[in-house]
N, C-alpha and C positions, 0 to 999 in steps of 0.2 A: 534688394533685401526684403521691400517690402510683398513681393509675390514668395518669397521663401517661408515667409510665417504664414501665410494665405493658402499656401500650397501644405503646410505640418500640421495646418489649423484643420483644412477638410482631411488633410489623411485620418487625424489622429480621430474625430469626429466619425468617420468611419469603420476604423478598425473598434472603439467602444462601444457603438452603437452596434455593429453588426456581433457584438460578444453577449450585450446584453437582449439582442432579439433573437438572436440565432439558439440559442441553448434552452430548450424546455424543458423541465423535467418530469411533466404528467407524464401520466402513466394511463395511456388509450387501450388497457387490457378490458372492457367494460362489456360485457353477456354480449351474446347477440341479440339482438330486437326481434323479436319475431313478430310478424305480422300476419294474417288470417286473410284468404282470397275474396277478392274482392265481391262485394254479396252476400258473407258470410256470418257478417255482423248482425245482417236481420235477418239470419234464423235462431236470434238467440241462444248462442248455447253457452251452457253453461261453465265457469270458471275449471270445471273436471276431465270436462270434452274440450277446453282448450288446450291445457295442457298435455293433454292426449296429442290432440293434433301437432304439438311443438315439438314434443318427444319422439314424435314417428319424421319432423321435420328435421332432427337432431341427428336422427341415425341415417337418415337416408339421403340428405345432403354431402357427404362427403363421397358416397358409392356415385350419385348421381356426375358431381366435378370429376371423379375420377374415369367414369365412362365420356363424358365429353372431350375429355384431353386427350382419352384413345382414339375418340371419333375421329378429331382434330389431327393427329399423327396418322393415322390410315388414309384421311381425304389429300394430308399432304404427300404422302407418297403414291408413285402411280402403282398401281394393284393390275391394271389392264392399261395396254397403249391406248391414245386417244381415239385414234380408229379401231376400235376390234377387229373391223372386218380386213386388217390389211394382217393383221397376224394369220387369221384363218385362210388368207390366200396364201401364206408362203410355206 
């Protein structure tokens, strides 16, 4: 009997604890951070030409992801057998 309360006691210890860790309700929708390469901080520039710099990082981040996942799809599929030269014999 006394392992049956011992046994209810960690379930139950369990099942509230994992209800009250497990459910977050923040909200990680928060800007992107941008950052400026590295070196770039000691040329000074200024808070106008940063922004500049973020805006062109804004638009040309998503074209850049979307040509690497083509890269990635083309490298995985074969374009040419592994030996060329055995296609050009037959």
């Amino acid at each position: 009997m006394f392992r049956l309360r011992v046994l209810f006691g960690v379930l139950a210890v369990a099942v509230f604890g994992g209800l009250l860790l497990g459910d977050d309700t923040k909200k990680t929708d928060a800007p992107a951070k941008h950052t400026l390469p590295q070196g770039w901080k000691a040329i000074g520039l200024s808070d106008e030409q940063k922004k500049k710099i973020y805006a062109i990082e804004d638009e040309y981040e998503p074209k850049i992801t979307a040509l690497k996942k083509q890269i990635e799809t083309l490298q995985g599929e074969e374009m040419l057998p592994r030996n060329p030269q055995t296609r050009l014999a037959a």
